[in-house]
N, C-alpha and C positions, 0 to 999 in steps of 0.2 A: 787713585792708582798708586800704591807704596812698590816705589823698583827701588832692589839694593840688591847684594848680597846676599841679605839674609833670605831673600824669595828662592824659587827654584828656576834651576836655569832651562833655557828653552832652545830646541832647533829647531828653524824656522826652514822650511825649503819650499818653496817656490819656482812652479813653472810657468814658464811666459815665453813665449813665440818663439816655442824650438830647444828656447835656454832653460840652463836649472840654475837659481841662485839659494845659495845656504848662510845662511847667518846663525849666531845665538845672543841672545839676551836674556836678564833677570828679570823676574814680575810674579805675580800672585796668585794669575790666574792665566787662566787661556785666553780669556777674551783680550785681558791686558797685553799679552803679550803679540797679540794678533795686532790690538792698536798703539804697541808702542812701534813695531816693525814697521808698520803704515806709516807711523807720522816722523820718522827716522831714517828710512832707506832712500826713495826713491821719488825725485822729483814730479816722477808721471805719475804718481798716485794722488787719487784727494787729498788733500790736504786735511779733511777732517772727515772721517766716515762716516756713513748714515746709514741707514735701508737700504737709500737707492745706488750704494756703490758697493754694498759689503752683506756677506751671509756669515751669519754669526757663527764659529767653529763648532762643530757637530761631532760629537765622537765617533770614531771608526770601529767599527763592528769587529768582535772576536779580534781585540787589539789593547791593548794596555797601555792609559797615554798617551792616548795620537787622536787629533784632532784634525777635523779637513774643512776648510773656507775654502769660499771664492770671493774674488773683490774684481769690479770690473775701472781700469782705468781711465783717465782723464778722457779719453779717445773712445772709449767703450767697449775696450778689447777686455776679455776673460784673464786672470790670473787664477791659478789653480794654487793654495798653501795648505801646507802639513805643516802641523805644531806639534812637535813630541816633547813632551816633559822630559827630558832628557837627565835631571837630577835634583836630588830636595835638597835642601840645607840639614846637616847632620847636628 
């Protein structure tokens, strides 16, 4: 996974129990960017994601750039993420 700069940037938004949390980050791809958020934010998530805790981001129908996972945490509660390409390197 090459994260810099030069990648495109990403918003990550995430719903979990009621809450909405937004972040952004640089990465390559969607998927990267799904597990850099994972292994970056939030204590209660796996630590390293696998099958059995994560659905790999699926693109969103009649949408350009947007991507939608689920990842279940440590506890086995659902987390709902949108990853939109938010911008390319020029």
């Amino acid at each position: 996974m090459n994260i810099g700069t030069s990648d495109p940037l990403w918003t990550v938004v995430a719903e979990y129990e009621g809450c909405t949390y937004v972040s952004q980050c640089h990465a390559e791809a969607v998927e990267d960017a799904c597990v850099l958020w994972i292994s970056s934010e939030h204590d209660w998530l796996p630590s390293q994601p696998d099958g059995d805790y994560l659905d790999m981001p699926e693109p969103l129908e009649h949408s350009a750039n947007v991507w939608c996972a689920s990842i279940l945490t440590r506890d086995e509660d659902m987390i709902l993420l949108h990853l939109i390409r938010t911008a390319t390197p020029s």
